[in-house]
N, C-alpha and C positions, 0 to 999 in steps of 0.2 A: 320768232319769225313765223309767218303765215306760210305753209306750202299748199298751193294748188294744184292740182292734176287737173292736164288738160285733157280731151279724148278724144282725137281726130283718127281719120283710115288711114293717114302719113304724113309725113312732114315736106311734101312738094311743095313749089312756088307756087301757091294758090291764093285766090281772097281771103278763106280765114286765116290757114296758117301765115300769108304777111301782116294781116291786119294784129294779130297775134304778138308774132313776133316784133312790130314795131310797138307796139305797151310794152312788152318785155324789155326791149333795149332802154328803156326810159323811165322804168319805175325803180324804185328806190328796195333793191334786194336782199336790201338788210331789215327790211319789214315784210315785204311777199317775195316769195322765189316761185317758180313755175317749174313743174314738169310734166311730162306729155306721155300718154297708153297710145299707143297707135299701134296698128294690124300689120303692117308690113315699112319697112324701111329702103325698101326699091329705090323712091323717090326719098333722098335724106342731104336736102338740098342746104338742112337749117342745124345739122347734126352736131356739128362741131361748132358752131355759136350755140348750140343751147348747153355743150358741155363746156363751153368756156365761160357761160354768162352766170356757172354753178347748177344750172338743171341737170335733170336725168332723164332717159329714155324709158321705157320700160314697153316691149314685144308683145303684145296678146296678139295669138294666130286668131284668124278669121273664125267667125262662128261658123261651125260646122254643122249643118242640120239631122245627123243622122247620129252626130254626139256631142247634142247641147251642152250636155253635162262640162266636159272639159273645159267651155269656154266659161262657164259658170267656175268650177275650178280656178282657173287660172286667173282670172278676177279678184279670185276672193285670196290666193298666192297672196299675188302684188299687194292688193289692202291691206292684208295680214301683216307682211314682214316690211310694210312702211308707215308703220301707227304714227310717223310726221307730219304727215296730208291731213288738212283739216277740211280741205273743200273739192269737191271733185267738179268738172264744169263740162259737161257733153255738147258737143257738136255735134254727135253722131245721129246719122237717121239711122233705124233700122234696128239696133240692138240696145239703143236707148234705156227701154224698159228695164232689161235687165241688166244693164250697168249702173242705172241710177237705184236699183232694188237694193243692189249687192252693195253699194255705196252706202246706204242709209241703213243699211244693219252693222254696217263697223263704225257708225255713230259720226258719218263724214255730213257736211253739210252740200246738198246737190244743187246745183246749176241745168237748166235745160236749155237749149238754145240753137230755135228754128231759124235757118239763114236763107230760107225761103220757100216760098209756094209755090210747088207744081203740081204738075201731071202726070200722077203715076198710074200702072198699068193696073188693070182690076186685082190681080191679086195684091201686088206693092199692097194698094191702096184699101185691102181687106185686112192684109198683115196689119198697116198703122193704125186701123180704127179697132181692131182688138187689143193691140200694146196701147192705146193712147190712154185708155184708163189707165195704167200703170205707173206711165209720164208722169199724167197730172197728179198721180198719188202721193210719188216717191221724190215729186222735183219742189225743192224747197223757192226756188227760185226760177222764174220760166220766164225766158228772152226771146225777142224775135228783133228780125232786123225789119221789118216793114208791117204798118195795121197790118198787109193781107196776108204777111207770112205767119202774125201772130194768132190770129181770128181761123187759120188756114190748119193749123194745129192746134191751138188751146179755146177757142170758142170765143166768141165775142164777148162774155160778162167779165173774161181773167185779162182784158188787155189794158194796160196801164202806160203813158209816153215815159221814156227815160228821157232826158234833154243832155248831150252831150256839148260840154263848150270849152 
């Protein structure tokens, strides 16, 4: 069996996490199973369908900027004592870089995965253009859900259609 990690900020009623969870409900879990790193379970609206459908949960606190380190830590915890996970699949903006870094040294295959193009504030937008080389380095596979979300983060020459039917 395939297990995937997903990496979202929680598991609220949101566009990814339903879009998410509805492939979960419908795929065949005796070939892939899913489980989910999320920052906080405030919002754990999906908690008890992902522990009944056989997933796991797994807690990383918020990156802390005054002690990266820990968060870096606690990443590398969970990969450690779940050498199951063969794929790890980010949705996350923001700390991307280095969840996809720490995924690709425990020999996981990564997923990147831009869910859209905005407007972020000069710094935000100072933050992702230093992390984006990292992105592109460490992501074995890089998704967007639209051209301009994909061209928006990965450049125009890495954009490829997936055709879903």
């Amino acid at each position: 069996m395939i297990r995937v990690v997903h990496v979202l900020g929680d598991l609220s009623v949101g566009g990814v996490e339903s879009f998410i969870m509805s492939v979960y409900r419908r795929m065949d879990r005796d070939k892939i199973q899913f489980d989910f790193i999320v920052h906080n379970l405030e919002n754990d609206a999906y908690r008890k369908e992902i522990e009944e459908l056989g997933g796991r949960i797994f807690i990383l606190d918020r990156l802390n900027f005054l002690n990266p380190l820990k968060y870096i830590r606690d990443l590398d915890k969970i990969l450690e004592n779940h050498k199951e996970i063969s794929i790890l699949h980010c949705h996350f903006r923001g700390t991307e870089a280095i969840i996809l870094k720490e995924a690709k040294k425990h020999g996981l295959m990564t997923i990147s995965h831009n869910h859209g193009a905005q407007n972020y504030s000069k710094v935000k937008s100072l933050v992702r253009r230093i992390f984006k080389k990292d992105v592109l380095k460490y992501s074995d596979i890089k998704l967007a859900c639209s051209d301009k979300a994909g061209t928006d983060f990965y450049g125009r020459g890495l954009i490829k259609r997936l055709i879903m039917g």
